[in-house]
OpenMM code with the backbone's topology and positions (N, CA, C; nanometers):
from openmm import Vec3, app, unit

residues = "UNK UNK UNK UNK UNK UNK UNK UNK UNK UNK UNK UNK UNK UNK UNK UNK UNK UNK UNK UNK UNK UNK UNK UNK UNK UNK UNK UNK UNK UNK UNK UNK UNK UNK UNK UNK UNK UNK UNK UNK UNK UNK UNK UNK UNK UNK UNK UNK UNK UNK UNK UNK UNK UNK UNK UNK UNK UNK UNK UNK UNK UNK UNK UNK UNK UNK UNK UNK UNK UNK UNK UNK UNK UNK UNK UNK UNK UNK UNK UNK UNK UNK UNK UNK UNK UNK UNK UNK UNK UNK UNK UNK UNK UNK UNK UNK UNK UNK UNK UNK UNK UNK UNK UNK UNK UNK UNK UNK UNK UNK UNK UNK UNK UNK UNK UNK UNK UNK UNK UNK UNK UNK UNK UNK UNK UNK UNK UNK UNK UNK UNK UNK UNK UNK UNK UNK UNK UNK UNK UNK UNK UNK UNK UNK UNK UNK UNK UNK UNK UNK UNK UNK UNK UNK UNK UNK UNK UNK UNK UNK UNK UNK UNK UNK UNK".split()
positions = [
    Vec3(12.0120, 10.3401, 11.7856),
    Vec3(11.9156, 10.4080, 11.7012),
    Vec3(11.8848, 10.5443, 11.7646),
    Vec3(11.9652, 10.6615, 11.7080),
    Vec3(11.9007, 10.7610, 11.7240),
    Vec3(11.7361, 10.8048, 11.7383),
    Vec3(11.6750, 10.8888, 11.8068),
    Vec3(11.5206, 10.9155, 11.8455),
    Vec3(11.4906, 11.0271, 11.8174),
    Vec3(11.4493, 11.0822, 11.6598),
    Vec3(11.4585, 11.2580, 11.6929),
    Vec3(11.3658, 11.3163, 11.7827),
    Vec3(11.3535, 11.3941, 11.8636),
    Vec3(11.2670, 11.4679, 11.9447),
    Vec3(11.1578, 11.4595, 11.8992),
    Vec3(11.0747, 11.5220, 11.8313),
    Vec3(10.9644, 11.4969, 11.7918),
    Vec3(10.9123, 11.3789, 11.8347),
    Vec3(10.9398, 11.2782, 11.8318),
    Vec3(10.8800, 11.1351, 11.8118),
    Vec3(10.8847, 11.0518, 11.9846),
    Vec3(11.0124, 11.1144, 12.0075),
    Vec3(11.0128, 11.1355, 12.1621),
    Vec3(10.9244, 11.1818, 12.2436),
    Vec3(10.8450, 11.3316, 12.2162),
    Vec3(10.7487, 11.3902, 12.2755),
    Vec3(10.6354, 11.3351, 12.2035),
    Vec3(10.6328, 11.2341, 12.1443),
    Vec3(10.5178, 11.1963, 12.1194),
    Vec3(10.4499, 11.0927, 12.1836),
    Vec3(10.3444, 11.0330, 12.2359),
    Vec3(10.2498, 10.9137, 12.2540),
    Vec3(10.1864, 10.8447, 12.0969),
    Vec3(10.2616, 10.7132, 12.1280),
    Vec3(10.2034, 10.6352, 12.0045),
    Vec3(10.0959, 10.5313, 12.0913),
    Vec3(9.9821, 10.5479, 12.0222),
    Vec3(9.8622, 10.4311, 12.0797),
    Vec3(9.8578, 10.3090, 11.9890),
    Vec3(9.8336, 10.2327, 12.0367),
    Vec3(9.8562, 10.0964, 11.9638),
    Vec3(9.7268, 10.0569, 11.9332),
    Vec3(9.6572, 10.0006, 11.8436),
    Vec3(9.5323, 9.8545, 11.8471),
    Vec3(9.5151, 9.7963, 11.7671),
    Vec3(9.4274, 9.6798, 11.7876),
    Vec3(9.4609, 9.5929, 11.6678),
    Vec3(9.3382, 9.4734, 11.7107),
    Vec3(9.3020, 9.3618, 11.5736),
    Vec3(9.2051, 9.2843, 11.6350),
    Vec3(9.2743, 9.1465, 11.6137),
    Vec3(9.2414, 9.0841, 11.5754),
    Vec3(9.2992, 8.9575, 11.5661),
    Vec3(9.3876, 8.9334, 11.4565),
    Vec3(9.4008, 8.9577, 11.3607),
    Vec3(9.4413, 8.9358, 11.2633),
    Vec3(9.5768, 9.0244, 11.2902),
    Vec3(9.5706, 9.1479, 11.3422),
    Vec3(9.7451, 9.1992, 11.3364),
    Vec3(9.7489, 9.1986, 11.5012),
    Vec3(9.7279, 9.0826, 11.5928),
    Vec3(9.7487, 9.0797, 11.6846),
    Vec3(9.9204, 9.0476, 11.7041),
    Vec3(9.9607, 8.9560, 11.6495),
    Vec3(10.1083, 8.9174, 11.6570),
    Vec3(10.1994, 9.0748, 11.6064),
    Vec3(10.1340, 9.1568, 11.4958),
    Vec3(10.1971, 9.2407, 11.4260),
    Vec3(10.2426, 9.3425, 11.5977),
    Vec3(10.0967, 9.3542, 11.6254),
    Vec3(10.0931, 9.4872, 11.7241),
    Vec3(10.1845, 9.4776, 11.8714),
    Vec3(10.1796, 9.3059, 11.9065),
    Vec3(10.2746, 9.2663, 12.0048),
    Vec3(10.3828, 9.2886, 11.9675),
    Vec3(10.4713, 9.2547, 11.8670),
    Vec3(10.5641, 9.2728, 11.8131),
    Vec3(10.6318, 9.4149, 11.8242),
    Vec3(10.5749, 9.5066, 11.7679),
    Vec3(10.5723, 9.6525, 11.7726),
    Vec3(10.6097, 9.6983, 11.9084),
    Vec3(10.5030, 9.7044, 11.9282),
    Vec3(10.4383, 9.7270, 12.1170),
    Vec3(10.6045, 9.6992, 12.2054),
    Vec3(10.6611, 9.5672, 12.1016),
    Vec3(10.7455, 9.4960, 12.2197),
    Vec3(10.8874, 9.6138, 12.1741),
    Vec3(10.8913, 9.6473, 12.0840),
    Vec3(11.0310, 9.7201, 11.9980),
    Vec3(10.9991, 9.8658, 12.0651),
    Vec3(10.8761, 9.9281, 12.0297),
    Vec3(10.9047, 10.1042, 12.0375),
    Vec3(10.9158, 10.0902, 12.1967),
    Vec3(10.8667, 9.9971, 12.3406),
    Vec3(10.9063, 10.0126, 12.4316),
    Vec3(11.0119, 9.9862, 12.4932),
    Vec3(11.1004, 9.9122, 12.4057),
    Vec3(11.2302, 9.8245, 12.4070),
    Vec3(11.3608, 10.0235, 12.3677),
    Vec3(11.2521, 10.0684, 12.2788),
    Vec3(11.3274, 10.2312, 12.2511),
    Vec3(11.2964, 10.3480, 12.3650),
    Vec3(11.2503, 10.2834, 12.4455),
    Vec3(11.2171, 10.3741, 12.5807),
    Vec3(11.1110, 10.4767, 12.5086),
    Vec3(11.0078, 10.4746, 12.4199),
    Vec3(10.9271, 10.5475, 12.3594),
    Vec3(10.7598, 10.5300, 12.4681),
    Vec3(10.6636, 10.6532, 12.4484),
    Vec3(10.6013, 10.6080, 12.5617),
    Vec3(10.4722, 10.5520, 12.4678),
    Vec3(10.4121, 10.4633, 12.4748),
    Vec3(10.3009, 10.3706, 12.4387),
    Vec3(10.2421, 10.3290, 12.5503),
    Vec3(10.0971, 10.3832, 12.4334),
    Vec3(9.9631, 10.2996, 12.5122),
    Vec3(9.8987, 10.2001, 12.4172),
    Vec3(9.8673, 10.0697, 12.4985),
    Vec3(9.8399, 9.9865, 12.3795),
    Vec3(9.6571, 9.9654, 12.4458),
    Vec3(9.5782, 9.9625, 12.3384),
    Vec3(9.4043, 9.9670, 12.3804),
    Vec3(9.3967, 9.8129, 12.3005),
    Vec3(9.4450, 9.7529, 12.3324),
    Vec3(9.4565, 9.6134, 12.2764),
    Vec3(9.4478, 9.5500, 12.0941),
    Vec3(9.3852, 9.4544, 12.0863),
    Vec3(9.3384, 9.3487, 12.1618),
    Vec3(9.4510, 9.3123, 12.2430),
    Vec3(9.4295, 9.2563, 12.3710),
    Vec3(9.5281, 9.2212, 12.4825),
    Vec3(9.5741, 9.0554, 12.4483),
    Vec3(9.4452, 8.9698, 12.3644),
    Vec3(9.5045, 8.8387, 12.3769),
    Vec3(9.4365, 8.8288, 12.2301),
    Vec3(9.4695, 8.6888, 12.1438),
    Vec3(9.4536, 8.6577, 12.0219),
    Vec3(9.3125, 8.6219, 12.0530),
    Vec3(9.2311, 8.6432, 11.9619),
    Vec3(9.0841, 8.6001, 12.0380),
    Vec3(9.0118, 8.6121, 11.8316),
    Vec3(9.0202, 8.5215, 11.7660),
    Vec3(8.9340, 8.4902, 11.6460),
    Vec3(8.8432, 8.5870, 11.6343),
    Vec3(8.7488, 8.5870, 11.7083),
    Vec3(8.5815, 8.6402, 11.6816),
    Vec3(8.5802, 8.8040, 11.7790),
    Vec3(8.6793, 8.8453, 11.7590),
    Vec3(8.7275, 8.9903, 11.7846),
    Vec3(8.6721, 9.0495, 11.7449),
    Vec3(8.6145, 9.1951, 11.7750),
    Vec3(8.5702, 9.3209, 11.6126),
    Vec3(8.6672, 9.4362, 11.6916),
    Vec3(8.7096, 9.4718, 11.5707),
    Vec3(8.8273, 9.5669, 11.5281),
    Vec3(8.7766, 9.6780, 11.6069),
    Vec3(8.6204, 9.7675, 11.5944),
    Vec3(8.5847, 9.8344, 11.6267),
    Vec3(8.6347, 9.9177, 11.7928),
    Vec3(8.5912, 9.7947, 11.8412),
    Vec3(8.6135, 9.7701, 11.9964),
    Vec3(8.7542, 9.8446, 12.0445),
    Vec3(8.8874, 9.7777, 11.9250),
    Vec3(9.0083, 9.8501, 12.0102),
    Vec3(9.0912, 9.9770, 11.9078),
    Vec3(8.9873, 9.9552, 11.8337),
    Vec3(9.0354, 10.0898, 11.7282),
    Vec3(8.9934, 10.2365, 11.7910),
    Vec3(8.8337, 10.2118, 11.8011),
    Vec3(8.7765, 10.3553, 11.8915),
    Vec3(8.8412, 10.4278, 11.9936),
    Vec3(8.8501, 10.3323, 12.0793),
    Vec3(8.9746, 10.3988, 12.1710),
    Vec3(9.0945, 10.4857, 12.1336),
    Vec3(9.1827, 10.4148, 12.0707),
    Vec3(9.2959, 10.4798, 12.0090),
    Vec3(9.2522, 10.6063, 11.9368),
    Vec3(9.1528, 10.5250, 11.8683),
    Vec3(9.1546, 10.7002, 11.7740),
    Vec3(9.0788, 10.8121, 11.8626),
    Vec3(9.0099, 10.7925, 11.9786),
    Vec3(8.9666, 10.9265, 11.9987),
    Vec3(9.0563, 10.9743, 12.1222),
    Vec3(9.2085, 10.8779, 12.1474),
    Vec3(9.2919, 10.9401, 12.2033),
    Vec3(9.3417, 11.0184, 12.1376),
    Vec3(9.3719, 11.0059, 11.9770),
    Vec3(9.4516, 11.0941, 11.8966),
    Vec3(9.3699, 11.1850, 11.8546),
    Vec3(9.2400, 11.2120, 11.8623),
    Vec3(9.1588, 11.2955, 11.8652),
    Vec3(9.1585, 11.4245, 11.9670),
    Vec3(9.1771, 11.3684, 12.0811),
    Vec3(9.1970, 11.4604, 12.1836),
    Vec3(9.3305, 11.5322, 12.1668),
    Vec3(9.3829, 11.4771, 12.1198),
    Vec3(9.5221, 11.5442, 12.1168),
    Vec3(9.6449, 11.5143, 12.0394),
    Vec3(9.5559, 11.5723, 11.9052),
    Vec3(9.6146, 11.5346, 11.7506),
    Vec3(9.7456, 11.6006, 11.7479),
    Vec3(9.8124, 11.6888, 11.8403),
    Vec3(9.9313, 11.7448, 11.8208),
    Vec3(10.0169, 11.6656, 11.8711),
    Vec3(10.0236, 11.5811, 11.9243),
    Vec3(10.0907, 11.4850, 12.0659),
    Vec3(10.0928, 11.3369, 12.0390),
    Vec3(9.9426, 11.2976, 12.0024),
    Vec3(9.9326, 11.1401, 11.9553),
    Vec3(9.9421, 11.0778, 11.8604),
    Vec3(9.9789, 10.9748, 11.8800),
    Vec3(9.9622, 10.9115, 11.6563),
    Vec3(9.9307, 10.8247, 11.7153),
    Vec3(9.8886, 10.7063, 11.6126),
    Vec3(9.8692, 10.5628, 11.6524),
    Vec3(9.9015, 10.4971, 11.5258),
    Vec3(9.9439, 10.3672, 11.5773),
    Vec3(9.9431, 10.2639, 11.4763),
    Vec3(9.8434, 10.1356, 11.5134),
    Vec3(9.7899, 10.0834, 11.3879),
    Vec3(9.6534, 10.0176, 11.4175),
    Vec3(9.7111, 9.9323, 11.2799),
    Vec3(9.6844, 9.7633, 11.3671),
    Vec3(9.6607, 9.6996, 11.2568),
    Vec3(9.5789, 9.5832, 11.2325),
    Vec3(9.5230, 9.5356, 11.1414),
    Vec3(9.4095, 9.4370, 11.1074),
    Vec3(9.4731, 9.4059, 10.9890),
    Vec3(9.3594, 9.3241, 10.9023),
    Vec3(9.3867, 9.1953, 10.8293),
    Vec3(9.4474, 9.2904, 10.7174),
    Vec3(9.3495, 9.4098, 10.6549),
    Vec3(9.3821, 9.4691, 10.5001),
    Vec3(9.4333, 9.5960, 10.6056),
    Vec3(9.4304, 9.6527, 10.6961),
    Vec3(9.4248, 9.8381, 10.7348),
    Vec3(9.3195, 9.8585, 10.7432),
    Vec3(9.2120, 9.8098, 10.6233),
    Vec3(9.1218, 9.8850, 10.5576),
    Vec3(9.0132, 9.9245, 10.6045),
    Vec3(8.9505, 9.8672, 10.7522),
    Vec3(8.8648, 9.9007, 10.8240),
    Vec3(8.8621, 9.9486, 10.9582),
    Vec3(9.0021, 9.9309, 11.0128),
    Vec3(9.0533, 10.0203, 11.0948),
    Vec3(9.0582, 10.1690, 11.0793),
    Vec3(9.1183, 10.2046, 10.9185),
    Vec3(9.1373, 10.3653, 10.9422),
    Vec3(8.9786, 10.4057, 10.8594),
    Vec3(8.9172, 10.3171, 10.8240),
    Vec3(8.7729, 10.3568, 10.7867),
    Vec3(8.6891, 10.3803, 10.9433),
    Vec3(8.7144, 10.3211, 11.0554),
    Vec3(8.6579, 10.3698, 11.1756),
    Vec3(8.7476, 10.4852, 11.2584),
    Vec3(8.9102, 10.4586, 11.2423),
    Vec3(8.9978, 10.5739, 11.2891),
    Vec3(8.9383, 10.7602, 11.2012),
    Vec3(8.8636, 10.7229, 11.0911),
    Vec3(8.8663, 10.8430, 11.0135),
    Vec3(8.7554, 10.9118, 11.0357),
    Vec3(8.6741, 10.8418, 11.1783),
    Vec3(8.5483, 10.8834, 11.2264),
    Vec3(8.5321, 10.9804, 11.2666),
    Vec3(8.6758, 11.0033, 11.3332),
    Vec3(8.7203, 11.1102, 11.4383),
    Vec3(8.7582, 11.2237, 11.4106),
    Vec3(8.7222, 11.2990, 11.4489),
    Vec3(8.7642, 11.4479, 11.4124),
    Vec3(8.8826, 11.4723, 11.4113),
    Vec3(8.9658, 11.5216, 11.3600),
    Vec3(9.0895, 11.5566, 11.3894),
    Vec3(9.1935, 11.4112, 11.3651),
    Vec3(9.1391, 11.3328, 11.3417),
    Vec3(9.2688, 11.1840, 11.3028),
    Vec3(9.2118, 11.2241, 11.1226),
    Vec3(9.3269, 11.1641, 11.1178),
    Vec3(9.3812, 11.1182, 10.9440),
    Vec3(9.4775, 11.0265, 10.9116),
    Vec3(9.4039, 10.9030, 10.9015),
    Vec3(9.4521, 10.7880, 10.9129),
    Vec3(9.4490, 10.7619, 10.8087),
    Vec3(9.5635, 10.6574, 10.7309),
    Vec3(9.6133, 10.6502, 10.6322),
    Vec3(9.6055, 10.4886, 10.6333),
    Vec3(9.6385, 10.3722, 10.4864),
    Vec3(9.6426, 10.2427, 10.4853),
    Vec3(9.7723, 10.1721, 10.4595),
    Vec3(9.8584, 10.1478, 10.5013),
    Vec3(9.9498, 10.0850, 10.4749),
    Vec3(9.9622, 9.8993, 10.4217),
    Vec3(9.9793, 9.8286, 10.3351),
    Vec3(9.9675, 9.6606, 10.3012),
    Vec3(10.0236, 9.6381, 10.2412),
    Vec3(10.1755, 9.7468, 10.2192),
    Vec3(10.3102, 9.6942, 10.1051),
    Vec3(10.3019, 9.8379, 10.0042),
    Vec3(10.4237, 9.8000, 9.9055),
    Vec3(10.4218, 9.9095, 9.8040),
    Vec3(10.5807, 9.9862, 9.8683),
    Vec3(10.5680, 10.1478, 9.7352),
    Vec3(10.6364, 10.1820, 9.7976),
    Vec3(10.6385, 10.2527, 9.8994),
    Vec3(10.7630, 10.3292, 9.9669),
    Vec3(10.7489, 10.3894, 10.1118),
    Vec3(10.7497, 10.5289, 10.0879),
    Vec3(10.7109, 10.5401, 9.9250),
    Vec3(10.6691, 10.6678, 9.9220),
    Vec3(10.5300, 10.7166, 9.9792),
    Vec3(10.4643, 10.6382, 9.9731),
    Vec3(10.2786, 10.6405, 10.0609),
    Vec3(10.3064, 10.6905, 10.1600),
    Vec3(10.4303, 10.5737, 10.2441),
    Vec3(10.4060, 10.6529, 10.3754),
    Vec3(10.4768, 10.8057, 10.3828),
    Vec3(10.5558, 10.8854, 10.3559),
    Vec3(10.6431, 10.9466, 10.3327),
    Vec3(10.5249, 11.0691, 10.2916),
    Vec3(10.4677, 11.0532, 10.2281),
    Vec3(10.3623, 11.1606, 10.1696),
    Vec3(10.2678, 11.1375, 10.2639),
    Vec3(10.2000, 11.0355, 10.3177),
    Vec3(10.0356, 11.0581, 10.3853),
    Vec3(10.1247, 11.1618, 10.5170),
    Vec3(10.2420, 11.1453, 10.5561),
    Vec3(10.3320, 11.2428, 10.6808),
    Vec3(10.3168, 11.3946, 10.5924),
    Vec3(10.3911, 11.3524, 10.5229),
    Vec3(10.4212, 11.5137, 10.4574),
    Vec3(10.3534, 11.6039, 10.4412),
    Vec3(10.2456, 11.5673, 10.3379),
    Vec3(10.1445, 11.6469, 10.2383),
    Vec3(10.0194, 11.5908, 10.3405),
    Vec3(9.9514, 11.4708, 10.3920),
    Vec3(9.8443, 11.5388, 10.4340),
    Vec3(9.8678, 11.4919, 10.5861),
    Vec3(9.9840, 11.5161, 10.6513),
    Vec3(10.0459, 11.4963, 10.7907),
    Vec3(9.9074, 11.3770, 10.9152),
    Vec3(9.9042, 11.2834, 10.8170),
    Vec3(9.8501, 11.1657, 10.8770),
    Vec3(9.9443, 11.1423, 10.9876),
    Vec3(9.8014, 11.0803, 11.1542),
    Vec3(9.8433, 11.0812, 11.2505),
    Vec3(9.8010, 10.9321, 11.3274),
    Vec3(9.7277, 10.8728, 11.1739),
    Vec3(9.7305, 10.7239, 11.1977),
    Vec3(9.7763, 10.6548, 11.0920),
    Vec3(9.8609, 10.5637, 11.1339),
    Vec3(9.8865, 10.4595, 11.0421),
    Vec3(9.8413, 10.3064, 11.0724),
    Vec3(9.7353, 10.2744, 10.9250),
    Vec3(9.7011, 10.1494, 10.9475),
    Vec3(9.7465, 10.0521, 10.8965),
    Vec3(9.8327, 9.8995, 10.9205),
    Vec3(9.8813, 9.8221, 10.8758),
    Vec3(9.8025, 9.7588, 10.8438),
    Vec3(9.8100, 9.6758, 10.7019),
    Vec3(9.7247, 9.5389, 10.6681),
    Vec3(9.8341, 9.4070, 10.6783),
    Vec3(9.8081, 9.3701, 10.7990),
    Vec3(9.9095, 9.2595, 10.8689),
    Vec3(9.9321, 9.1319, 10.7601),
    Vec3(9.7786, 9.0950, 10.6766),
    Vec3(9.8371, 8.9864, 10.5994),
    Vec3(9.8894, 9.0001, 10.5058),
    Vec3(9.9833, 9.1426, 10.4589),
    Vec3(10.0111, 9.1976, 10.3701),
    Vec3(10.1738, 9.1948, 10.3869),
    Vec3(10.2197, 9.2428, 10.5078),
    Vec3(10.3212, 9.3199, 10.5480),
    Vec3(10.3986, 9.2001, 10.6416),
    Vec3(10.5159, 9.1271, 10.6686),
    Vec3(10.5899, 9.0779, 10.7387),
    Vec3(10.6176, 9.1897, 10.8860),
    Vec3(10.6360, 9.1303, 10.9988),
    Vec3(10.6673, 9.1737, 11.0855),
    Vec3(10.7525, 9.2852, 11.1105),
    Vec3(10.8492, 9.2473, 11.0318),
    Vec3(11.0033, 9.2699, 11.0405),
    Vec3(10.9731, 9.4145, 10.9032),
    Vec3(10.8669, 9.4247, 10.7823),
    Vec3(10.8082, 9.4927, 10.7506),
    Vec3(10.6924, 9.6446, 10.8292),
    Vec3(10.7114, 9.5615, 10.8651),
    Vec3(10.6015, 9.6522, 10.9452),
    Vec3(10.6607, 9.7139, 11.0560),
    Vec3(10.7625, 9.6920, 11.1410),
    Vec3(10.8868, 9.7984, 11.2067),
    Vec3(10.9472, 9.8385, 11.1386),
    Vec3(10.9766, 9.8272, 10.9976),
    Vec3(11.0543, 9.9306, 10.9234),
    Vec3(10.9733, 10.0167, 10.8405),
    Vec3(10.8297, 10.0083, 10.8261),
    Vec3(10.7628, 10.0832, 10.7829),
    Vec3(10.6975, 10.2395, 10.8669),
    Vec3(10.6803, 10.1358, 10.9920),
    Vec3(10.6610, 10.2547, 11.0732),
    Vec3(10.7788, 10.2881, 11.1800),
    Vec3(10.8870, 10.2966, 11.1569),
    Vec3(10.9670, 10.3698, 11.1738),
    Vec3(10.9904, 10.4674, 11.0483),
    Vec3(10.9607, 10.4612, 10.9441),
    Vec3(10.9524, 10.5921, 10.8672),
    Vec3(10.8791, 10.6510, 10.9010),
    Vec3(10.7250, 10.5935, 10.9132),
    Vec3(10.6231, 10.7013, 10.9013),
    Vec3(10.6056, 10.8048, 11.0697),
    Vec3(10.7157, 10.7352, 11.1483),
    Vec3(10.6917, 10.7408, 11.2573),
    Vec3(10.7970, 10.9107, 11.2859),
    Vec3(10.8833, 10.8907, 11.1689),
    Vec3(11.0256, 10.9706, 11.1718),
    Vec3(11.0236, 11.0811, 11.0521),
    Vec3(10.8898, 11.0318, 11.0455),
    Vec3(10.8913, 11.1729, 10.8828),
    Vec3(10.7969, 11.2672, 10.9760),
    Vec3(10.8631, 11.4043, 10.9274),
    Vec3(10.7533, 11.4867, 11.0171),
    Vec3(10.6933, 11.5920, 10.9046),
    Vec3(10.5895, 11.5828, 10.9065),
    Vec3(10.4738, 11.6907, 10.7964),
    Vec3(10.5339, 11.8122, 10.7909),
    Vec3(10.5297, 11.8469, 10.6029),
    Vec3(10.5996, 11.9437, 10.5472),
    Vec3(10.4979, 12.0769, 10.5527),
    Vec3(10.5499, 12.2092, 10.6161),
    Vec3(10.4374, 12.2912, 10.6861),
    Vec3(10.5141, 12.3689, 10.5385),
    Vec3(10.4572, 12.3226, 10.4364),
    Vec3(10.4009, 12.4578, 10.2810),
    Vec3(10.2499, 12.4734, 10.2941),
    Vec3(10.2410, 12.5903, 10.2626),
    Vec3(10.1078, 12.6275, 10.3409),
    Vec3(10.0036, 12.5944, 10.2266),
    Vec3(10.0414, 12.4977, 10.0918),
    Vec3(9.9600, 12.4886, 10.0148),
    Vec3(9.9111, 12.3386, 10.1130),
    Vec3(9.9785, 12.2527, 10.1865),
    Vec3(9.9243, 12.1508, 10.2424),
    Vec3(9.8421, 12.1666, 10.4080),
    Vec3(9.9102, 12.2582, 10.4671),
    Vec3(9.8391, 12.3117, 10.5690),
    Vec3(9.6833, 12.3719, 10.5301),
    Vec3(9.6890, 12.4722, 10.4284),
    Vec3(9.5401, 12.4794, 10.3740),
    Vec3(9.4682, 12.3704, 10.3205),
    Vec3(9.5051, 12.2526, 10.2890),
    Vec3(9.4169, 12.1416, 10.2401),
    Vec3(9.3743, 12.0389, 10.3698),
    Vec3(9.4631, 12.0459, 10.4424),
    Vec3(9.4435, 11.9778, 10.5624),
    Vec3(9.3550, 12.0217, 10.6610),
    Vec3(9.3700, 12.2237, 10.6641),
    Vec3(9.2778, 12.3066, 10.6597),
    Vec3(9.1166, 12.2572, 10.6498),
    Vec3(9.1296, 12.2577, 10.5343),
    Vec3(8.9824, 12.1905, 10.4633),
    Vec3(8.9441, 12.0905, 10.4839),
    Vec3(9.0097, 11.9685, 10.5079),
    Vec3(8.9723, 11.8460, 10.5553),
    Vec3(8.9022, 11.9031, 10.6535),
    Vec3(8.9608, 11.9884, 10.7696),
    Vec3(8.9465, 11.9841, 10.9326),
    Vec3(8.7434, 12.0064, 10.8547),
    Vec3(8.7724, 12.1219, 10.7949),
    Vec3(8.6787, 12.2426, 10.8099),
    Vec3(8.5334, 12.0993, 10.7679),
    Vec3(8.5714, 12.0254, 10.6468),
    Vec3(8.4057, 11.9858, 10.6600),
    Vec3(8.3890, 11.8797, 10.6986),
    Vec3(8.4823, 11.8078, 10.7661),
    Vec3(8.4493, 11.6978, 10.9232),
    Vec3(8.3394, 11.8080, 11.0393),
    Vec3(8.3760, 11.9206, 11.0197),
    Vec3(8.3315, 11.9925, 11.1283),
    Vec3(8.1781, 12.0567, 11.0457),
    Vec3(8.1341, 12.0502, 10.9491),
    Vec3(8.0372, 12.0864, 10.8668),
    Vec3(7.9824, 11.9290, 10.8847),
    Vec3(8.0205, 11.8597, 10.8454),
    Vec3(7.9365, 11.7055, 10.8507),
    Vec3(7.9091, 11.6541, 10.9854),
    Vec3(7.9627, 11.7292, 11.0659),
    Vec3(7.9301, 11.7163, 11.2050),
    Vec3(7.8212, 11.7618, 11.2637),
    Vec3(7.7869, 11.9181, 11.2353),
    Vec3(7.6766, 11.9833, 11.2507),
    Vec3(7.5873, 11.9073, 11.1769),
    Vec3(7.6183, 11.8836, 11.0189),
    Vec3(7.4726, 11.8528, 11.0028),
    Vec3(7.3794, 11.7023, 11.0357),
    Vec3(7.5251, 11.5958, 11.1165),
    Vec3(7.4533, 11.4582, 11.1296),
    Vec3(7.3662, 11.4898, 11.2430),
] * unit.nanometer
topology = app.Topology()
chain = topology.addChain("A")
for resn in residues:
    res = topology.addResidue(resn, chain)
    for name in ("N", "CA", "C"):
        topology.addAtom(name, app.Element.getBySymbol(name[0]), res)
């Protein structure tokens, strides 16, 4: 399997709570199996009465610090409350992944160059979910400056809703 550069110089952060705990081991076990460099902020063991919160925060305000460099993949039961806490962060734009087509992922890269992807594990097969994010992992955001200015704007009133909380 070819590695294009890009994805090479990148850090992918991993997390996940109970529910895409098997998904994220799984993963975790393949992109390091590709000599790719990963950090995983857990959950470290299957643990029921988990909150997502706990190993999502982490990740995302790694990709926060350094949205040019990091992505993460995060997964839980739907996505759906993972990238609702990943989207806390300034500078992440985390997206939901739980099936469909792979045009979602293909566009949340492109057009609004999402730098999280969240799996909904009871959605997606394993073996799904490494071939999903190996697209989203291998598509790299289309710089037309009609999407750079919207992404633009995202930045601009995260940073307005910031001042005023």
């Amino acid at each position: 399997m070819t590695i294009p550069a890009p994805l090479r110089a990148r850090v992918i952060h991993l997390a996940c709570d109970h529910a895409g705990f098997a998904h994220k081991e799984a993963v975790r076990e393949w992109l390091c199996s590709l000599g790719l460099s990963v950090v995983d902020h857990g959950a470290y063991a299957y643990n029921p009465d988990d909150d997502f919160p706990d190993f999502i925060s982490p990740a995302a305000a790694a990709v926060a610090k350094s949205p040019e460099t990091n992505c993460a993949l995060m997964f839980g039961g739907s996505g759906q409350g993972e990238a609702m806490v990943a989207n806390r962060f300034a500078h992440v734009r985390a997206t939901v992944y739980y099936g469909g087509p792979d045009d979602i992922l293909l566009l949340s890269r492109e057009h609004n160059d999402a730098n999280v992807l969240s799996i909904g594990a009871r959605f997606v097969s394993v073996d799904d979910t490494k071939r999903v994010a190996w697209i989203w992992l291998t598509t790299e955001p289309a710089r037309a400056s009609k999407y750079d200015r919207r992404n633009q704007k995202v930045e601009a009133i995260t940073r307005t809703l910031r001042r005023l909380a």
